[in-house]
C-alpha positions as CSV (number, residue, x, y, z in Angstrom):
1,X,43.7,48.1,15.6
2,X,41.0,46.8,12.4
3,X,42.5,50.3,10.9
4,X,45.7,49.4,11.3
5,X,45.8,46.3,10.1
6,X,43.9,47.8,6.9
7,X,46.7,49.8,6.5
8,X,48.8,46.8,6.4
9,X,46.7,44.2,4.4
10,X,46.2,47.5,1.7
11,X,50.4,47.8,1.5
12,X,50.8,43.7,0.9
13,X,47.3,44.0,-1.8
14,X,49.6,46.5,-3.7
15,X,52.3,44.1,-4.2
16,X,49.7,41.3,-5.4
17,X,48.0,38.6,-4.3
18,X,47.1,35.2,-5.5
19,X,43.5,34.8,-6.5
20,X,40.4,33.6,-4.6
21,X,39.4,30.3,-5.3
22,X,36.9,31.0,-7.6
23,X,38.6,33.2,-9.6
24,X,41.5,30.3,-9.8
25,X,38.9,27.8,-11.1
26,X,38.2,29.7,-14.1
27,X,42.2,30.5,-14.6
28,X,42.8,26.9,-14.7
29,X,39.6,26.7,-17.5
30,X,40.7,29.4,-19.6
31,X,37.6,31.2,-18.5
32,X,38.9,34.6,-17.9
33,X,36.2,37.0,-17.7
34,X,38.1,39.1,-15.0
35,X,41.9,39.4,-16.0
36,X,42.5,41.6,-12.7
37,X,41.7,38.5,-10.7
38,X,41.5,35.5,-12.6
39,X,45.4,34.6,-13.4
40,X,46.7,31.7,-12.0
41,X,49.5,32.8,-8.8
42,X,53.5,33.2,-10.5
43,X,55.0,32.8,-7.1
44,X,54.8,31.2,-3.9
45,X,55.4,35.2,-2.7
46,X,51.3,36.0,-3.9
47,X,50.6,33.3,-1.7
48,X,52.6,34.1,1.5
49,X,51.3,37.9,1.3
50,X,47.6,36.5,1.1
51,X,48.1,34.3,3.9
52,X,49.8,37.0,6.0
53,X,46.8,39.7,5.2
54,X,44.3,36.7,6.2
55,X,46.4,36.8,9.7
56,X,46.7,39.9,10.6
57,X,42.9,40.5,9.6
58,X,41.6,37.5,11.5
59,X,44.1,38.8,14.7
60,X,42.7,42.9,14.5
61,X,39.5,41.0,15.8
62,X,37.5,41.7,12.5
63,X,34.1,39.3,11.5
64,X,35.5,36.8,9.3
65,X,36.7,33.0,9.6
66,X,39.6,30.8,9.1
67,X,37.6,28.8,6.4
68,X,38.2,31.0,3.3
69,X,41.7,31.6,4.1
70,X,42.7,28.0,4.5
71,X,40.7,26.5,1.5
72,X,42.7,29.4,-0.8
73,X,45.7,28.9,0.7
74,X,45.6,24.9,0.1
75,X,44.1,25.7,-3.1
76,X,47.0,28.2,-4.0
77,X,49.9,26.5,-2.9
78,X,48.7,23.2,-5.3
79,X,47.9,25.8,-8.0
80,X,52.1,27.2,-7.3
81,X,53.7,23.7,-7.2
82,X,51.9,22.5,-9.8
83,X,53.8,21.2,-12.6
84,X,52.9,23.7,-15.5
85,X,53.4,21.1,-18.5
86,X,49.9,19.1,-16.8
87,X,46.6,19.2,-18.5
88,X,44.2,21.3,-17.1
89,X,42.4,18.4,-15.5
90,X,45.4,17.3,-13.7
91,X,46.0,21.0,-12.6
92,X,42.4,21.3,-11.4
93,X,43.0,17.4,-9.7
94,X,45.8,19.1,-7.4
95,X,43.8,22.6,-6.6
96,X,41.0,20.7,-5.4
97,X,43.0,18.5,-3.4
98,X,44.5,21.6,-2.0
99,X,41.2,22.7,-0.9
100,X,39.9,19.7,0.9
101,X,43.1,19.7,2.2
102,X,42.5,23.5,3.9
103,X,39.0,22.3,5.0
104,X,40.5,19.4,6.8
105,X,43.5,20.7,8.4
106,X,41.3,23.5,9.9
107,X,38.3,22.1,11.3
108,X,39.7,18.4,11.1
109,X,36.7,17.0,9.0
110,X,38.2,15.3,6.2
111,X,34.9,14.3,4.8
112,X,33.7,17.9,4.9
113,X,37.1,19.0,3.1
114,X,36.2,16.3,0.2
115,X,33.0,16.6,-0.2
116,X,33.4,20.9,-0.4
117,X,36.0,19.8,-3.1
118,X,34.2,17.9,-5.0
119,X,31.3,20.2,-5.4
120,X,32.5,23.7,-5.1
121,X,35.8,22.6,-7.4
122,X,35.2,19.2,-9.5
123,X,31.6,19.1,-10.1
124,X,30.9,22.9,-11.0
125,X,34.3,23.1,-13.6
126,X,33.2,22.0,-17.2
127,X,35.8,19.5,-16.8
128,X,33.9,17.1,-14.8
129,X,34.1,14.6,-12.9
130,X,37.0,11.7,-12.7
131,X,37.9,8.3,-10.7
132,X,41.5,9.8,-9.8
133,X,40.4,13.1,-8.9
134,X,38.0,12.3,-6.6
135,X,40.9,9.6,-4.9
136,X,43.2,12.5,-5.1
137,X,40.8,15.2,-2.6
138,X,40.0,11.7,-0.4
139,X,43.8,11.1,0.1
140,X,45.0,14.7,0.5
141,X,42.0,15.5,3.4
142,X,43.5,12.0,5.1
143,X,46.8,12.9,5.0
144,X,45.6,16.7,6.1
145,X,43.7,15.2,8.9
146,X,46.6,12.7,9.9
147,X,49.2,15.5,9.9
148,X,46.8,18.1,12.4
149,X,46.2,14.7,14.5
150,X,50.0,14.4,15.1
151,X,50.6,18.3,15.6
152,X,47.6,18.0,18.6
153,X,48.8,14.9,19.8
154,X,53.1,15.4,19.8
155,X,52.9,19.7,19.0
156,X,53.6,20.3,22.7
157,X,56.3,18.0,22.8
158,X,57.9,19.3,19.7
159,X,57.5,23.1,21.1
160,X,54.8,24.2,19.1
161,X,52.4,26.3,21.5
162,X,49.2,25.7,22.0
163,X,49.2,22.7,19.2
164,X,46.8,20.5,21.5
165,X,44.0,23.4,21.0
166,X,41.8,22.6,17.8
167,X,41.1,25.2,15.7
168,X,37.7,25.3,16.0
169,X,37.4,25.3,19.8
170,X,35.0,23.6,22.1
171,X,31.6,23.1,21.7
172,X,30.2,22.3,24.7
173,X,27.8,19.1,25.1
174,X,23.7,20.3,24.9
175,X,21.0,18.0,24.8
176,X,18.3,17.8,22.6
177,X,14.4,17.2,22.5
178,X,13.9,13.6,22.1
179,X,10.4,14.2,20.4
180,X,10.5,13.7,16.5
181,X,8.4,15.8,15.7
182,X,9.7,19.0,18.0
183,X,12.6,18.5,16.9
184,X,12.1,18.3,12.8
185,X,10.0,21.6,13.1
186,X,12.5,23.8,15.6
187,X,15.1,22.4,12.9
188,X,13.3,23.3,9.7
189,X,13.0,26.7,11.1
190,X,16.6,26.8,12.0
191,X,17.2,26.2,8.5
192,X,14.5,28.7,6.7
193,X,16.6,31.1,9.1
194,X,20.2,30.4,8.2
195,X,19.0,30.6,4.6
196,X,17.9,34.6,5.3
197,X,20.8,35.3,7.0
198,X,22.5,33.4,4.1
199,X,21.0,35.8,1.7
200,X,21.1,39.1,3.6
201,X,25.3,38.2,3.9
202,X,25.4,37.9,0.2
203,X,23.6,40.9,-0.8
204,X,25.5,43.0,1.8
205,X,28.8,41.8,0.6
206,X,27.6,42.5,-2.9
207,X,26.6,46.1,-1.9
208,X,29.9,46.8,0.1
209,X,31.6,45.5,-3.0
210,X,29.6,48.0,-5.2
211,X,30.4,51.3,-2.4
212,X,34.1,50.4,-1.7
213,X,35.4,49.5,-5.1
214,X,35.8,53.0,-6.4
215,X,37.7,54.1,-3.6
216,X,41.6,54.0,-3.9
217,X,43.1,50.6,-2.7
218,X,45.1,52.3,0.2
219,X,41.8,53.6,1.7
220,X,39.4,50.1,1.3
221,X,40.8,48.2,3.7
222,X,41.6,51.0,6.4
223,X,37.6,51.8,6.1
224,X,36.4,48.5,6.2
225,X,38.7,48.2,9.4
226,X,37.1,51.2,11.0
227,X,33.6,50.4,10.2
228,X,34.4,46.8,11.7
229,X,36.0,48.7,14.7
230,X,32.6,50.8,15.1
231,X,30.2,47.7,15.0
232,X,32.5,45.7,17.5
233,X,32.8,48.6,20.1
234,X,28.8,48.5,20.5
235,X,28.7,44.2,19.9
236,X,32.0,42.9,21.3
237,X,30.9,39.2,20.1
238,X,31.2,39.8,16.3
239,X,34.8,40.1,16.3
240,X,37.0,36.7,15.4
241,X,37.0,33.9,17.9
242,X,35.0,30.7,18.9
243,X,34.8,31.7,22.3
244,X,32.0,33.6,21.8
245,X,30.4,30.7,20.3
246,X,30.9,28.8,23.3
247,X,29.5,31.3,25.5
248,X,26.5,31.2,23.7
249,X,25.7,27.6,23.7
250,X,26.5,27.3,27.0
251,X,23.9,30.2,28.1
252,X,26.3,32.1,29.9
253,X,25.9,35.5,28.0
254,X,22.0,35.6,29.2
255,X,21.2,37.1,25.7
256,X,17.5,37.8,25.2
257,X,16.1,36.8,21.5
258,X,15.9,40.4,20.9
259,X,20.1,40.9,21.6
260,X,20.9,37.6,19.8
261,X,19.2,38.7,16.5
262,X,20.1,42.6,17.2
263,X,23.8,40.6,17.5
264,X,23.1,38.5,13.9
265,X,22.0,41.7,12.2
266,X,25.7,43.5,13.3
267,X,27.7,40.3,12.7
268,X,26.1,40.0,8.7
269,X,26.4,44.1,8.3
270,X,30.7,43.7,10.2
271,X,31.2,40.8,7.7
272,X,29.7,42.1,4.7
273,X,32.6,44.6,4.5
């Protein structure tokens, strides 16, 4: 199936699609160091065809998330209805409102959705910052958040299947040491290792990047797909799906430390590529 869908997400790449969020920062700033990818999108159509790779990616199972995909695809669809006669700050108001607005619909944390906004979109453009752009990302991640409320709370009377599920899934309730000082060192430690794993996910992407860009765009995504396919036959848990977070934090996979990090190692090495 992750070879498949290669296939699939290689034949909509060859028609185009509308850039990554980073690249459609620098569009809107006339910083265009890339032309391949930094171009603002001409047509709702880039979008659509980036969305529908994103979806049949995420559904072949492979190691990735619904976060990118929904911050670009509020980011793109601003960037697309934009009016084109607006300043570039006004243009760069409405893309980061689109992101925030991704961030909130998905994991229904407006805050997060502003806050990622403000600082991945407002603060690091050379435009800086303003009153009514920051308003703007507030207002768009409440009305994001309001509009996923109503789809959870009235989806099933509507017809929409399986509205009432959140995105994100469950996580179940766990308790936590109530000693200070326990629990500021098992955290700090927590952190030094999310920081490694941070790393080792960059530099693997960066070294995929490096080994799959000469190959022809038809044959990319198909090998990414089958190395993906290889990892998840021998670790089941790295494919897409908060299930398998669940399981864990509720113990009922009886991993050893030594299968939970021999797990970490193939979930950075499935998403790198």
């Amino acid at each position: 199936m992750p070879i498949g869908a290669g296939f699939i997400v290689a034949y909509l790449q060859r028609w185009g699609f509308s850039p990554g969020l980073k690249f459609l920062t620098r569009a809107i700033e006339g910083v265009v160091d890339d032309k391949k990818n930094a171009a603002l999108p001409t047509s709702y159509w880039q979008v659509f065809r980036r969305a529908a790779a994103s979806v049949i990616t995420l559904g072949s199972g492979a190691s990735l998330g619904p976060e990118a995909p929904s911050v670009e695809l509020g980011a793109n669809t601003a960037a697309v209805f934009a009016p084109k006669h607006l300043s570039k700050r006004r243009q760069r108001m409405l893309v980061a409102a689109g992101a925030a607005a991704g961030v909130s619909a998905a994991f229904d944390a407006p805050a997060t959705g502003a806050l990622f906004a403000i600082e991945f979109v407002l603060k690091s453009s050379r435009l800086g910052l303003d009153r009514l752009s920051i308003s703007t990302v507030f207002a768009s991640t409440s009305v994001a958040a309001g509009v996923i409320g109503f789809l959870r709370s009235q989806g099933q009377a509507l017809g929409i299947t399986g509205a009432a599920t959140h995105l994100v899934g469950r996580i179940p309730y766990f308790s936590i040491n109530p000693s200070l000082l326990t629990d500021v060192l098992q955290f700090s430690v927590l952190g030094v290792g999310c920081a490694g794993a941070a790393v080792l996910l960059y530099e693997g992407m960066r070294v995929s990047e490096l080994l799959l860009r000469p190959l022809p765009r038809w044959a990319g995504a198909p090998l990414s797909g089958a190395i993906c396919g290889i990892i998840a036959f021998r670790f089941p848990q790295v494919q897409y799906g908060y299930i398998n977070l669940e399981e864990i934090f509720r113990d009922s996979t009886r991993l050893s430390a030594v299968d939970l990090s021999s797990l970490l190692t193939a979930k950075i090495a499935a998403t790198s590529v």
